[in-house]
C-alpha positions as CSV (number, residue, x, y, z in Angstrom):
1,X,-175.9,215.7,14.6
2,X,-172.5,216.9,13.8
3,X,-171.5,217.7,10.6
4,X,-168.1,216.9,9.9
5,X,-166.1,218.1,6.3
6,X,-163.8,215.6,5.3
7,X,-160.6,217.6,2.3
8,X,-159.1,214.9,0.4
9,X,-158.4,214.2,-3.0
10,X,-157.9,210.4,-2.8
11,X,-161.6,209.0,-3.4
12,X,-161.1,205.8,-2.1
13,X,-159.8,207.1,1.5
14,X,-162.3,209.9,1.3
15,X,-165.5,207.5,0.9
16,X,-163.7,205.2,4.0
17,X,-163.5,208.4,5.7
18,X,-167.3,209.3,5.1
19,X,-169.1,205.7,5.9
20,X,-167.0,204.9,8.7
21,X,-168.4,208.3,10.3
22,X,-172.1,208.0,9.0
23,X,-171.8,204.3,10.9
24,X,-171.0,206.5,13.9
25,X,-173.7,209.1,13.9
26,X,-172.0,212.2,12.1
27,X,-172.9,214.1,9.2
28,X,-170.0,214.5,6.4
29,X,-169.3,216.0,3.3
30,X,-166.6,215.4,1.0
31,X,-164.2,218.3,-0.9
32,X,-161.1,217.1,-3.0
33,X,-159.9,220.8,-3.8
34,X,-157.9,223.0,-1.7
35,X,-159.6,226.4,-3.2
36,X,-162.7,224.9,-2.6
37,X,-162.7,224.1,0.8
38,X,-163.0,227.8,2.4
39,X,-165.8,228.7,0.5
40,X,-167.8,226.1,1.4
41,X,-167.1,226.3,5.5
42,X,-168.0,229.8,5.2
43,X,-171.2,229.0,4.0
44,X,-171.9,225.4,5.7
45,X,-170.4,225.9,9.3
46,X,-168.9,222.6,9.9
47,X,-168.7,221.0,13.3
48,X,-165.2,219.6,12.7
49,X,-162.7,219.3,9.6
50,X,-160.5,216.4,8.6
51,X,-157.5,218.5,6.3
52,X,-155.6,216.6,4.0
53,X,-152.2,217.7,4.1
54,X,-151.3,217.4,-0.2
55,X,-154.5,218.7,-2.0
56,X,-154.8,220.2,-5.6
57,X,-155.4,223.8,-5.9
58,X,-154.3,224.7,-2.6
59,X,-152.4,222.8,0.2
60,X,-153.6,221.9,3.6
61,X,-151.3,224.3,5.0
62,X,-152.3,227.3,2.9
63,X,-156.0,225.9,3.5
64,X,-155.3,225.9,7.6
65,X,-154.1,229.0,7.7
66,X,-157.3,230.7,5.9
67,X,-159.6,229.4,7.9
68,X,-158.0,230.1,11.0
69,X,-158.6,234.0,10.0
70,X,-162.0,233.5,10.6
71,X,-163.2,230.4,12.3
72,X,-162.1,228.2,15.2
73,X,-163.9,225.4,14.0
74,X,-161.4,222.2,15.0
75,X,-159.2,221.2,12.5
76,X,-157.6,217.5,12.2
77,X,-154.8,217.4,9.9
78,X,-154.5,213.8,8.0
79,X,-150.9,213.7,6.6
80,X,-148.5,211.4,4.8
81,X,-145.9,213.8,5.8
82,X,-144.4,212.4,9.1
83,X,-141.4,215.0,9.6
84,X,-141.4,216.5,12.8
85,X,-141.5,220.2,10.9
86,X,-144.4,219.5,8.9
87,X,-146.2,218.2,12.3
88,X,-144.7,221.5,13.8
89,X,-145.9,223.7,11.1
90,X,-149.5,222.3,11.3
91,X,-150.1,222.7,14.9
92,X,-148.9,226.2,14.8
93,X,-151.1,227.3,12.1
94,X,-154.1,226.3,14.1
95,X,-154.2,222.8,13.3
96,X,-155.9,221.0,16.7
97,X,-154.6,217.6,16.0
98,X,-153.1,215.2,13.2
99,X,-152.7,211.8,12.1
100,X,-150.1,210.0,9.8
101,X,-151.1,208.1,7.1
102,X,-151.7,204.9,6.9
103,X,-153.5,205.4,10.1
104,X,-156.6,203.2,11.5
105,X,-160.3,204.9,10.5
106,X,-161.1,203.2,14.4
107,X,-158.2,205.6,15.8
108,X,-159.5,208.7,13.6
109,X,-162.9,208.7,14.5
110,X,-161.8,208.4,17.9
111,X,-159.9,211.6,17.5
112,X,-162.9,213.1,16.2
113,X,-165.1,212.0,18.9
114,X,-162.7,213.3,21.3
115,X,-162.2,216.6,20.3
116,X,-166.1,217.4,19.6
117,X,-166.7,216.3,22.9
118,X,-163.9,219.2,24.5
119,X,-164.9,222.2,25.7
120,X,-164.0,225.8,23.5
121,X,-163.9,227.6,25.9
122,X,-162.3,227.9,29.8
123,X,-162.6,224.3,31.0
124,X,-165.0,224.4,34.1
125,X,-163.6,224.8,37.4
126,X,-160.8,227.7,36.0
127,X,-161.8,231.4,35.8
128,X,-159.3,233.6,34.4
129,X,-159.2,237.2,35.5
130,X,-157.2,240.1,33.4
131,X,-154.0,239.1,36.0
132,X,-155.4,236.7,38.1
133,X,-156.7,232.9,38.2
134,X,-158.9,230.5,40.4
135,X,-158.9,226.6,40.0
136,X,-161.9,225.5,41.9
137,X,-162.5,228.6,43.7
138,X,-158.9,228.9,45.0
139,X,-156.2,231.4,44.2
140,X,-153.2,230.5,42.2
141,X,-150.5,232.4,43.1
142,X,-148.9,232.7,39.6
143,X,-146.3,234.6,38.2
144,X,-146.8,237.1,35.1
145,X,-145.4,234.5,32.9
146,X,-147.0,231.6,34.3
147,X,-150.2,233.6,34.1
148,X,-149.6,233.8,30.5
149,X,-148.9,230.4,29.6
150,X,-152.1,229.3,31.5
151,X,-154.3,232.0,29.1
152,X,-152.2,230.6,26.7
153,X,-153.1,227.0,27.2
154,X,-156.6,227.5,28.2
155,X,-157.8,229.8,25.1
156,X,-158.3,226.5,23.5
157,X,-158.5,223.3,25.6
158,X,-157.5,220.0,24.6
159,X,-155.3,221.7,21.6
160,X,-151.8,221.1,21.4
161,X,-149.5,224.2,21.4
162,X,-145.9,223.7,20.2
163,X,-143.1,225.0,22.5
164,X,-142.5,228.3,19.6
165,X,-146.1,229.5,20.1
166,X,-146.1,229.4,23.8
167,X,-142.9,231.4,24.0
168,X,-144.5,233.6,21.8
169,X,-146.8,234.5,24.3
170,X,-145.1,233.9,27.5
171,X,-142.7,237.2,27.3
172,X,-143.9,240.9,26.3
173,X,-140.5,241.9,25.1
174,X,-140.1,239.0,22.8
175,X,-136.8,238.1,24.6
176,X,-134.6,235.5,22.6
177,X,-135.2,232.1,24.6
178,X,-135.0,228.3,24.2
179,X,-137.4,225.4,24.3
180,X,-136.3,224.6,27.8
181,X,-137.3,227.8,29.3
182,X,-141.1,226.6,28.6
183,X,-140.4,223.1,30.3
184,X,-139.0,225.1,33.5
185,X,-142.4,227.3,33.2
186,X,-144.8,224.3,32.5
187,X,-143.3,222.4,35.5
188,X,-143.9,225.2,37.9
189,X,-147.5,225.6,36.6
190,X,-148.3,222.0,36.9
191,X,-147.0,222.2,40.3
192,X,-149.5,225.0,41.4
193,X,-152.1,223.7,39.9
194,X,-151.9,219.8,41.4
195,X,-151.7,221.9,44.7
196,X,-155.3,222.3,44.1
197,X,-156.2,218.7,42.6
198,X,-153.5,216.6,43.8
199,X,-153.0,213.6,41.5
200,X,-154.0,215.3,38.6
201,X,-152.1,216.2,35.5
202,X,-154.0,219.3,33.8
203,X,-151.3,220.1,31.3
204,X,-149.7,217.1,29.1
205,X,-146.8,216.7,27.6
206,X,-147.1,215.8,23.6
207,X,-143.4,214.1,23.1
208,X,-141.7,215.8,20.1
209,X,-144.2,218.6,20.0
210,X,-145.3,220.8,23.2
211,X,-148.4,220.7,25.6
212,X,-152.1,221.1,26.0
213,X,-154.3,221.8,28.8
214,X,-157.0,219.0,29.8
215,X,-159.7,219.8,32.7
């Protein structure tokens, strides 16, 4: 059974939260304290965690970035702040997902669901070499930097990477370059890759925000 730890400080939403997911088969606790929250996934290794954005003690943000020094346990972020930044911000702290409120408890759990069922790991099917990679037992024939954003992409399937932390990885020298320089890369990757499953596409776009890899 998964356990899933669900931050927020409004009880009502929290308790919605909890049944709804104890209907569905998971295991929850509750926090309401940002300070709190670290602590206790140290101890309790949770399966998944549902971050509010606005907590006392210590923000979602602050909270996000914390855990992601020393677990990759997913993290949903569950937000009243629908700015494009503070989406931004979220995702590039580690965050693997969010949702805005109001938002349907049907369309959260579904979120949850999908995301516990994703692989951490290298999807099956691609094996990454130190400067090399196969898709179903066939060569790509990738370029340094499209190599890169692949790694990139698959260190954490199904998560979505904003366009600033791919371009973080994509050159050594930490060249100034824009947004569009990752479309131009993605484009030619997708291309390489639907050589091998045609029909197929492996990396998504996530309007507003940047990609992730599904295999």
């Amino acid at each position: 059974m998964s356990r899933i730890l669900i931050v927020e400080d409004e009880p009502k939403l929290a308790a919605l939260e909890s049944d709804y997911l104890k209907s569905q088969g998971y295991e929850t606790h509750c926090i309401a304290d940002g300070l709190e929250v670290a602590p206790w996934v140290r101890a309790n290794s949770p399966d998944l965690i549902l971050l509010d954005l606005m907590l006392p003690g210590r923000d979602g943000l602050e909270v996000c970035r914390e855990l992601r020094t020393f677990t990759d346990t997913p993290i949903v972020m569950v937000t009243a702040k629908v700015e494009e930044i503070d989406r931004l911000v979220g995702l590039d702290l580690g965050a693997d997902d969010y949702v805005c409120k109001p938002f349907s408890i049907r369309e959260l759990v579904a979120r949850v669901r999908a995301i516990l069922r994703r692989p951490r790991s290298a999807p099956s099917g691609l094996l990454l070499g130190e400067q090399s990679a196969t898709l179903d037992g066939k060569a790509l024939d990738l370029t340094p930097v499209e190599f890169r954003l692949l790694r990139a992409l698959a260190s954490s399937p199904g998560r979505i990477f904003p366009r600033e932390r791919l371009l973080e990885r994509l050159y050594e020298d930490h060249r100034v370059v824009t947004d569009r320089t990752v479309d131009a890369h993605v484009k030619n990757l997708r291309r390489k890759l639907e050589e091998v499953r045609p029909g197929e596409e492996l990396v998504r776009s996530i309007y507003g925000v940047g990609y992730k890899l599904e295999l």
